[in-house]
C-alpha positions in Angstrom: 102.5 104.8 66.3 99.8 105.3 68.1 96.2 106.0 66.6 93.0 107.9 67.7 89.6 106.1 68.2 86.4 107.1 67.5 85.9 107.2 71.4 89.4 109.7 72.2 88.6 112.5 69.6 84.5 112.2 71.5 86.5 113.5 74.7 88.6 116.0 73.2 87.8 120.4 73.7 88.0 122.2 70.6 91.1 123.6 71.1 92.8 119.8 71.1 90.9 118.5 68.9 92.3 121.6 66.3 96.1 120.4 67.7 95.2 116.9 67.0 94.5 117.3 63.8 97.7 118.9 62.6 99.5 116.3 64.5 97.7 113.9 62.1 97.9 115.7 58.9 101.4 116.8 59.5 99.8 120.0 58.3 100.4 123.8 60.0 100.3 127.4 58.9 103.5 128.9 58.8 101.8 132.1 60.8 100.6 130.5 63.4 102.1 127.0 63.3 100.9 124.5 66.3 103.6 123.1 68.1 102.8 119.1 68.8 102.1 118.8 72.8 105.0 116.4 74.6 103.5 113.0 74.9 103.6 111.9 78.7 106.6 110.1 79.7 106.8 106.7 81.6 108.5 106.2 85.1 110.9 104.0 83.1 112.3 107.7 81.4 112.8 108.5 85.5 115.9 106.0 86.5 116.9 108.4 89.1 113.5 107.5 91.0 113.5 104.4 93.2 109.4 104.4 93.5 110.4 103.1 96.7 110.5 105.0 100.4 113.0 107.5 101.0 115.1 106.0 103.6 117.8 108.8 103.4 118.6 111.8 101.8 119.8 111.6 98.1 121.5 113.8 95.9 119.5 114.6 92.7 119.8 113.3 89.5 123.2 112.3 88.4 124.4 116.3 90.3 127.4 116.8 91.9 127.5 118.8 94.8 129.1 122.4 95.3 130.4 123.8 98.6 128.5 126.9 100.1 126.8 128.2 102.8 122.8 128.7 103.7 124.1 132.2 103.6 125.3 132.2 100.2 122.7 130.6 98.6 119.7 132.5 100.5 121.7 135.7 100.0 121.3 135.0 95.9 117.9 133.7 96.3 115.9 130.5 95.9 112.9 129.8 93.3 110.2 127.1 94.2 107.9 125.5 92.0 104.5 124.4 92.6 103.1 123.4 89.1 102.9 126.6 87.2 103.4 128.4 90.4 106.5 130.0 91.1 107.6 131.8 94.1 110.9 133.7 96.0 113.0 133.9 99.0 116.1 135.8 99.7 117.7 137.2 102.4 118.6 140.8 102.6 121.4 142.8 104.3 120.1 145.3 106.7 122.3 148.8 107.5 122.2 147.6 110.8 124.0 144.5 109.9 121.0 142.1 110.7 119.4 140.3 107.7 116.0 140.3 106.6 113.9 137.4 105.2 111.9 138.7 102.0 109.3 135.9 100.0 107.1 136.6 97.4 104.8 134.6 95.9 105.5 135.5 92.3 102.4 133.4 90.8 99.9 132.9 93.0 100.5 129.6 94.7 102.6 127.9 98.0 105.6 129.8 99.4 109.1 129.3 98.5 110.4 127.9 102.1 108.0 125.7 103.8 108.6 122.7 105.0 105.8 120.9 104.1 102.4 120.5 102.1 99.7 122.5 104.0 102.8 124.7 105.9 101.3 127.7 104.5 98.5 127.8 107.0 98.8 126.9 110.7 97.0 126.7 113.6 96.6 128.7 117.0 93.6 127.2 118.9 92.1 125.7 116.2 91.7 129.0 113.9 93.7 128.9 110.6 96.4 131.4 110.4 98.2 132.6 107.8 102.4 131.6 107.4 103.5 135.6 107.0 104.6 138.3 108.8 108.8 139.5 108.6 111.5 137.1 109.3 115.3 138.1 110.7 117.5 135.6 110.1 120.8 134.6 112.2 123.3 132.4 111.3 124.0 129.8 114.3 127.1 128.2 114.9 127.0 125.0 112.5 126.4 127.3 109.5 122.5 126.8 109.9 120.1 129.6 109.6 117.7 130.4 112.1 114.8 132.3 111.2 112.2 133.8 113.4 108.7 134.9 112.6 107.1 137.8 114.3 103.8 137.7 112.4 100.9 136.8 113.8 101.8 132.8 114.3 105.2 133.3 115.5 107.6 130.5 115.2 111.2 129.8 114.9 113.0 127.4 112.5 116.2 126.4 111.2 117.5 125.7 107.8 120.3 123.9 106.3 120.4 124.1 101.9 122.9 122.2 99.7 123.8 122.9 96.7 124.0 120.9 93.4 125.5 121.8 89.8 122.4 120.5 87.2 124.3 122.6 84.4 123.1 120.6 81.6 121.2 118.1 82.8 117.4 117.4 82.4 114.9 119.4 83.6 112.2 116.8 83.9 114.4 114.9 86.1 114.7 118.3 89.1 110.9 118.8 89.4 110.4 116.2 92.5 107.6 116.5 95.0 107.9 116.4 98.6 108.7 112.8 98.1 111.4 113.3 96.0 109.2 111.8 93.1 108.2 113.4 89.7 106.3 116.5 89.9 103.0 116.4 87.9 104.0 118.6 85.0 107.6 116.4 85.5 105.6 114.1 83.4 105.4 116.0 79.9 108.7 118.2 80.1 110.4 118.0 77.2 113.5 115.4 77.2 115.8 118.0 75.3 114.9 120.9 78.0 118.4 121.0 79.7 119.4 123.6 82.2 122.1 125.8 81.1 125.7 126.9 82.3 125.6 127.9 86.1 122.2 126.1 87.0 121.8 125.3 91.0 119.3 123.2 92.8 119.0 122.7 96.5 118.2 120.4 98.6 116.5 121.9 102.2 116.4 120.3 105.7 114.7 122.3 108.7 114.1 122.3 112.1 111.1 123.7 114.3 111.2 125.6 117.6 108.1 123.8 118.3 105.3 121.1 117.6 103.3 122.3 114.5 100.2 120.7 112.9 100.1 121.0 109.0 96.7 119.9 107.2 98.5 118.0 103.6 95.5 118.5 101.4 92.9 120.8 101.3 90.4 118.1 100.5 90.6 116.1 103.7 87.4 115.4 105.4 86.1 112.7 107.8 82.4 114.1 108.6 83.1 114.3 112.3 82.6 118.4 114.1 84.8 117.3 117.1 87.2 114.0 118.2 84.6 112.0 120.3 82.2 112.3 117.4 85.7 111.3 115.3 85.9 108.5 117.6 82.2 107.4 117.7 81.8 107.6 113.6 84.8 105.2 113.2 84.5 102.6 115.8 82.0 100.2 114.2 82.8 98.9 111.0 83.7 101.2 108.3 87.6 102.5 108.8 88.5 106.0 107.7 91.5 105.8 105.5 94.6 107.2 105.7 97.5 108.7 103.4 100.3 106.3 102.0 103.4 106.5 100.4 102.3 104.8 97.2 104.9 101.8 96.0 104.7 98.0 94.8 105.0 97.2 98.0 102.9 99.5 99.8 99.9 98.0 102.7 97.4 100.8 103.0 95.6 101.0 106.2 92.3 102.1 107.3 91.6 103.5 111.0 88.8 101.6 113.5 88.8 103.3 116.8 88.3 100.4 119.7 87.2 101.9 122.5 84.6 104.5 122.0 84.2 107.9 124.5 81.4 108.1 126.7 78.5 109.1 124.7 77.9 112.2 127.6 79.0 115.4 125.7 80.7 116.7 128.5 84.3 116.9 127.8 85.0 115.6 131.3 83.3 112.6 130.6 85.4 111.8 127.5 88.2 109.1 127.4 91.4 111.2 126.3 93.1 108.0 125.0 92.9 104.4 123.7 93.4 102.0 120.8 93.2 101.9 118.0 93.3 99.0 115.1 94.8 99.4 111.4 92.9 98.0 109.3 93.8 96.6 105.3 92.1 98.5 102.9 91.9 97.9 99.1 94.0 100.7 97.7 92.4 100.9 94.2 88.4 100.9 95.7 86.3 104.7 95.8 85.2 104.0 99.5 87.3 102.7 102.0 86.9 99.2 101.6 88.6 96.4 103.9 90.3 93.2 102.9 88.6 90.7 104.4 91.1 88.0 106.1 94.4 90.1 106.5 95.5 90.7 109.3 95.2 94.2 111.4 97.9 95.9 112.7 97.3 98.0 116.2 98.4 101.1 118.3 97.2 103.8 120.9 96.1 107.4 120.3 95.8 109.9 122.9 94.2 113.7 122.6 96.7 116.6 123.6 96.8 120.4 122.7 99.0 121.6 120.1 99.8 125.2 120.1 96.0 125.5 121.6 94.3 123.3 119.3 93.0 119.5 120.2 94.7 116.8 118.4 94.2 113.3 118.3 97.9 111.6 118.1 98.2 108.2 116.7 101.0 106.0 117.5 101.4 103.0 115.9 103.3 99.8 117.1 107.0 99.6 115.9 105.6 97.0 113.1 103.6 99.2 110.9 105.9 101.4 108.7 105.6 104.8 108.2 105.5 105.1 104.8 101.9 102.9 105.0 100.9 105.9 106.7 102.0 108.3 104.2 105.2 109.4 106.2 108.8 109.0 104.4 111.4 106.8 106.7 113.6 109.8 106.5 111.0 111.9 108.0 109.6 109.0 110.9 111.1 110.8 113.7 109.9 114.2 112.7 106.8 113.4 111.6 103.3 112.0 112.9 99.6 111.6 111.6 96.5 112.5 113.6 93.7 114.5 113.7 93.0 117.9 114.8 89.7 119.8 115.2 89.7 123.1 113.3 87.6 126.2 111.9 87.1 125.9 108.3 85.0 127.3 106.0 81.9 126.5 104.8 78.6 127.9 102.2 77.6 129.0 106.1 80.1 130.3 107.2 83.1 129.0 109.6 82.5 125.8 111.9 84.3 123.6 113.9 85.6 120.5 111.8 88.3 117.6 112.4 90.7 117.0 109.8 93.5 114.6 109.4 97.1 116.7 110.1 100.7 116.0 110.1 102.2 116.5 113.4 105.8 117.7 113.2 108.0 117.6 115.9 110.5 120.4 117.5 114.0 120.2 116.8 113.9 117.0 114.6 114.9 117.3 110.9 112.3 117.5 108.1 113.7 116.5 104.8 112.2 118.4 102.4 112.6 116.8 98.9 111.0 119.0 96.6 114.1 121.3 95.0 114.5 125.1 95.0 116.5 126.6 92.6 119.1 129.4 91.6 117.7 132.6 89.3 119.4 130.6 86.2 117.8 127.4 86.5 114.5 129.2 87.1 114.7 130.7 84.4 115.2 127.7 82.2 112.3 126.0 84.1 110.0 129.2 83.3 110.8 128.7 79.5 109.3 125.5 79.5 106.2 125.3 81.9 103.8 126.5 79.5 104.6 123.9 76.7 104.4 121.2 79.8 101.1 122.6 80.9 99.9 122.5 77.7 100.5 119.0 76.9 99.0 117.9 80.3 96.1 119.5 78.9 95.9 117.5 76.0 96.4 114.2 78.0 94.0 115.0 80.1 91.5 115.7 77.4 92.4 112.5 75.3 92.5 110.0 78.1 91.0 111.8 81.2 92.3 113.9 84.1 92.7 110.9 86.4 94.2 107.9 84.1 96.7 106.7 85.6 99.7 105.9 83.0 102.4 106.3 85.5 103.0 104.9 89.4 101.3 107.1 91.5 103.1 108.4 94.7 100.6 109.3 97.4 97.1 108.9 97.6 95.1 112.1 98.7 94.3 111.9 102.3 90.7 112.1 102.7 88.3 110.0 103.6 88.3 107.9 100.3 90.9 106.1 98.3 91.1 107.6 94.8 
C-alpha cells in the first residue's frame, strides 16, 4: 500500500486533493461518485519494449499482421494520436477517377501523416511554412502511394502502411512514440482497456522527393542569430548538447566546434566547413556539463543550402552511433542532425535564429513508429484518454510533472540536458 506524507498532499490542487481523499476513505457519493485515477505503470508492465535502439522494424505488441494495400487502408482512413490530440487522413475517390488526400486535425494538435516530429512546419529559405495545401495521390507500381503536395511548400512522398489485428489486446501497449516507446499518457492507461473486435493499427514507412529539414522540438535553442556565430559560441569550452536516444547504455555527446570562421562578417570570408569534436556530457546535469577524462569522439561538418535555407551538416566518424545522437539505427541512412538558421518568432517580432534540425534524406525510408489506427480502434482509444489524462494529472500533482518513475526515451534537444 502506498501512503501520503505530509509533504505529497502540500503539492496537491484542490481538485486532487478532493480525489485523494475518497481514495483514502473509500468513501463517494453515489451522484457524483469519483472514479480513483490509474496509478502510473512501470516499464516492467511494457515487455513488448526493448528500451533499446530500434535496429529494425517490429511488429507491435504480440499483433499479427493482415494483408492489404496502402489503398485499402487510406481509403477507410487512419487516426493518429498525439496525447489527447487526435487527427484524420483518408483518401477520397474523385469522379474523374484520381484520388484526393483529405486530413483534418480533429483536436487541435500534429497531423495524421507526417513523418516525423517538427514535419508539420518546413522550411523554404529559412521562413517557416506551413505542411498543407491538397494532395492527389497515385498508386506506383510496388503498391506504394505517392502523394504530391501543391500547397505552398510543395513536396512529393511515398508511403507504404501495414496492417496489424490488435482485436483485444491492450491499449496501453499501441500508444508508442516515434521511437516505438510508450507514449506519455501510455503510462496511466488502464490495463483492462482492450480494443474490441475489428481493431487495426498500422505501421508507416515513407519516402521524400527531396532533402527536408524538420525542427524536433519547439523548445530548441542554442543563442547563436547565424552559423559563424553558431560556430564562434561553441568552440571554446562549453559544448552545446545534442538529442539522444535514451537507454542503459546510451553515451550522450556534446558539440565543440574546432576550427572557428574568420571573425570578418563577410560571408565570403567564412570557412564553409571543418571539425568538429563530440564531447561526453553528463546526461542527468541542467547545463551541459562534460565528463572530465572520457574520451572525445570526432567528425566534419560542412554548411550547404537546403531547399534555400543554410544548414550546418554534421557527420560523424563511423564510430559514434546514431542513436547517441538521437537518430534510431533504423532511421541512420535517412536521417541526419545539424543546424539550420531560421525565422522564428519572438516578443519583437520575427528574427533570424539557428536551431538544431533533422536532416532527412530523398528517397531513403523513414520508419515511422508511432501507430495510426482504424475508425474502431480509435474509437476505443477516445473512450479512454480522458481517464488517462486525468490520472497524469494527479501524478503530476502528487510527485511533480518531471519525476521520473519510468526510463525515459529521448532527451529534449535544446541546449540543456533535462
Amino acid at each position: 500500500m502506498n501512503y501520503l506524507t505530509d509533504s505529497h498532499l502540500k503539492h496537491l490542487s484542490l481538485g486532487a486533493l478532493l480525489t485523494v481523499a475518497l481514495i483514502l476513505t473509500g468513501c463517494a457519493s453515489t451522484q457524483n461518485a469519483v472514479k480513483a485515477p490509474q496509478p502510473k505503470a512501470t516499464y516492467q508492465e511494457f515487455p513488448d519494449a526493448t528500451w533499446k535502439p530500434e535496429t529494425e522494424i517490429r511488429a507491435p505488441y504480440r499483433s499479427s499482421e493482415i494483408q492489404l494495400s496502402t489503398q485499402q487502408i487510406l481509403t477507410e482512413g487512419i487516426y493518429a494520436f498525439f496525447d489527447t490530440h487526435r487527427s484524420l487522413f483518408q483518401l477520397q475517390p474523385q469522379t474523374d477517377g484520381s484520388m484526393k488526400a483529405v486530413e483534418i486535425v480533429e483536436v487541435a494538435g500534429q497531423r495524421a501523416l507526417t513523418w516525423g516530429t517538427g514535419a508539420s512546419t518546413l522550411y523554404r529559405n529559412g521562413q517557416p511554412v506551413e505542411n498543407t495545401g491538397d494532395m492527389t495521390a497515385t498508386v506506383l507500381e510496388d503498391g506504394r502511394l505517392l502523394l504530391q503536395n501543391t500547397g505552398v511548400a510543395p513536396f512529393n512522398m511515398a508511403l507504404h502502411l501495414r496492417a496489424f489485428s490488435i482485436a483485444g489486446k491492450p491499449i496501453r501497449h499501441f500508444l508508442r512514440n516515434a521511437n516505438n516507446q510508450p507514449d506519455d499518457l501510455a503510462w496511466f492507461m488502464p490495463e483492462t482497456a482492450v480494443f474490441p473486435a475489428g481493431s487495426m493499427a498500422y505501421l508507416g514507412t515513407y519516402w521524400l522527393g527531396d532533402d527536408e529539414i524538420v525542427r524536433p522540438s519547439k523548445n530548441a535553442f542554442t543563442g547563436a542569430k547565424t552559423l559563424e556565430n553558431l560556430i564562434r559560441r561553441f568552440s571554446r569550452n562549453t559544448p552545446f548538447c545534442l538529442s539522444y536516444v535514451n537507454h542503459q547504455d546510451a553515451h550522450p555527446y556534446g558539440v565543440l566546434f574546432k576550427e572557428k570562421p574568420s571573425r570578418s562578417r563577410r560571408s565570403k570570408d567564412v570557412a564553409t566547413s571543418g571539425e568538429f569534436h563530440l564531447v561526453p556530457v553528463k546526461n542527468a546535469s541542467v547545463f551541459c556539463e562534460p565528463i572530465p577524462e572520457t574520451q572525445e569522439a570526432h567528425g566534419t561538418w560542412q554548411i550547404v543550402r537546403i531547399q534555400g535555407t543554410r544548414v550546418l551538416e554534421l557527420t560523424p566518424t563511423d564510430a559514434v552511433e546514431c542513436s547517441d545522437l538521437g537518430i534510431q539505427p533504423v532511421n541512420k541512412d535517412s536521417t541526419d542532425v545539424g543546424f539550420a538558421e531560421v525565422m522564428v518568432k519572438g516578443e519583437k517580432g520575427e528574427r533570424l535564429n539557428v536551431v538544431p534540425v533533422k536532416i532527412l534524406r530523398n528517397n531513403q525510408p523513414i520508419v515511422d513508429f508511432r501507430l495510426k489506427f482504424n475508425a474502431k480502434a480509435a474509437e476505443a482509444i477516445q473512450k479512454h484518454l480522458e481517464d488517462a489524462d486525468r490520472a497524469r494529472e494527479t501524478h503530476e500533482a502528487m510527485y511533480g510533472a518531471h519525476t521520473q518513475l519510468s526510463r525515459p526515451v529521448e532527451k529534449i534537444e535544446t541546449g540543456v540536458v533535462k
